[in-house]
C-alpha positions as CSV (number, residue, x, y, z in Angstrom):
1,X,0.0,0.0,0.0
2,X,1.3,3.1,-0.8
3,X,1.6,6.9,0.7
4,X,-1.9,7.3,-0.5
5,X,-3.6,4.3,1.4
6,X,-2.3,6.1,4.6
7,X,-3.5,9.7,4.9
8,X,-1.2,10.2,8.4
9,X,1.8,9.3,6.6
10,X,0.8,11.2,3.3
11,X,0.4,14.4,5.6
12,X,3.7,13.9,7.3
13,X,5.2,13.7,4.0
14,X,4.4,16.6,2.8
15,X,5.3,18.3,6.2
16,X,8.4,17.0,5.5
17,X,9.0,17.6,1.6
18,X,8.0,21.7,2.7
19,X,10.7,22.0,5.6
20,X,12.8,20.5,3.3
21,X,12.3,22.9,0.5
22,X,12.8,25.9,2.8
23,X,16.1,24.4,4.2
24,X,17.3,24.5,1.0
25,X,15.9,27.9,-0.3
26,X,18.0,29.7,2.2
27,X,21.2,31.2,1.8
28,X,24.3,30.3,3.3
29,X,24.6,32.6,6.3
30,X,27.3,34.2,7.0
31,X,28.6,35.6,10.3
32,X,31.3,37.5,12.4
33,X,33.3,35.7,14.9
34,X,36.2,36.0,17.3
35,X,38.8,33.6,18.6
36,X,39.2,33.4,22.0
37,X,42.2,33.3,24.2
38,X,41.4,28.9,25.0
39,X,40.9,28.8,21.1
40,X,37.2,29.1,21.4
41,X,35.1,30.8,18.8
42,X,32.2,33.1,19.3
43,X,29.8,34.5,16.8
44,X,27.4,37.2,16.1
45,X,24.8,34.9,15.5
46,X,25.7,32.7,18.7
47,X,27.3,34.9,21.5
48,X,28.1,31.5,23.6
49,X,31.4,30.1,22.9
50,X,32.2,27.3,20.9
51,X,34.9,25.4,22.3
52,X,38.1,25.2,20.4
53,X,37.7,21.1,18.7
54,X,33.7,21.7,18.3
55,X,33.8,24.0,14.9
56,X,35.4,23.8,11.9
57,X,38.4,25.4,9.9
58,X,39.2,25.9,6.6
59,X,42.5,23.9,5.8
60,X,44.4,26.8,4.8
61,X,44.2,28.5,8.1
62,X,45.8,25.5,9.8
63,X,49.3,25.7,8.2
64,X,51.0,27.3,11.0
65,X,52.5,30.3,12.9
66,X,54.0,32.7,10.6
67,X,57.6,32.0,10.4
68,X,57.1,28.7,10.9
69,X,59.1,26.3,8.3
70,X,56.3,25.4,5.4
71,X,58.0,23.5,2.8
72,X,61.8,23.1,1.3
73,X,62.1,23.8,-2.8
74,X,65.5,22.7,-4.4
75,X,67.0,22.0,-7.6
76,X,68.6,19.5,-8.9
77,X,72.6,21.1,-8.2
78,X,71.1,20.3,-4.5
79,X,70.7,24.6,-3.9
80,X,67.7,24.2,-0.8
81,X,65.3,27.1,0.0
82,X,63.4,26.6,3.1
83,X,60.0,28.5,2.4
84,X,58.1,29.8,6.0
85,X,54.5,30.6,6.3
86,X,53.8,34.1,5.9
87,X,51.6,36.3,8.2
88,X,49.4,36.4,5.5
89,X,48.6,32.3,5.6
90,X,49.0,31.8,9.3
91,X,46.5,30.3,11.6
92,X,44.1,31.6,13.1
93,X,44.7,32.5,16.5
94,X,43.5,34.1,19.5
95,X,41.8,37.8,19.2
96,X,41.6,37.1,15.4
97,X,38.4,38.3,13.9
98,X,36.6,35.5,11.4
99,X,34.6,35.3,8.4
100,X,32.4,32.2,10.0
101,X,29.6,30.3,7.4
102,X,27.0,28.4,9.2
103,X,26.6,25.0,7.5
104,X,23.3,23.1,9.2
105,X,24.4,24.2,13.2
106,X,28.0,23.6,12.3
107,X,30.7,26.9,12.1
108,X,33.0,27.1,9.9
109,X,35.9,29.4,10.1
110,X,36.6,30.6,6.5
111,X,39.1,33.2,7.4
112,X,40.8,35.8,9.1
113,X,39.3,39.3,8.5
114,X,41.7,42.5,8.2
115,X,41.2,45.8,8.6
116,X,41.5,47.6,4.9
């Protein structure tokens, strides 16, 4: 029998299929965080923090502090370069202020904003 026979579970399908649809209507929201000084975040949107381990990062903001060693080049006479993250790709840190993208009720850290 299908959803048809049932009008209970025809109703609750189409309770369903509607949240559904509406989920997927809205946009990605974006918000404005700030690390804190135990690695937590806080956002705009959700003033309680998040501990550090319980949201998300982007990979690129996980490379290191600047300075730090992030890969060797060389050539083939053997001349080695030793290439160190720059300021400009470091992680994210405490008193940083973050781009954050809400993805279901999971943050995720997208980057570091900068004053212009």
């Amino acid at each position: 029998m299908g959803y048809g026979g049932n009008p209970g579970t025809n109703m609750l399908a189409n309770v369903l299929a509607c949240r559904m649809k509406k989920e997927n209507e809205s946009p990605l929201p974006l918000d404005f965080g700030n690390i804190g000084a135990d690695g937590s975040l806080t956002t705009k949107a959700f003033p309680v923090p998040i501990p550090k381990g319980s949201y998300s990062v982007l990979r690129h903001l996980t490379l290191g502090a600047a300075g730090t060693m992030f890969t060797e080049t060389g050539d083939a006479d053997g001349h080695r370069h030793t290439v160190a993250v720059p300021e400009s790709m470091r992680s994210i840190g405490p008193g940083d202020r973050v781009l954050v993208a809400w993805v279901n009720n999971e943050a995720v850290v997208i980057d570091i904003i900068k004053k212009s």
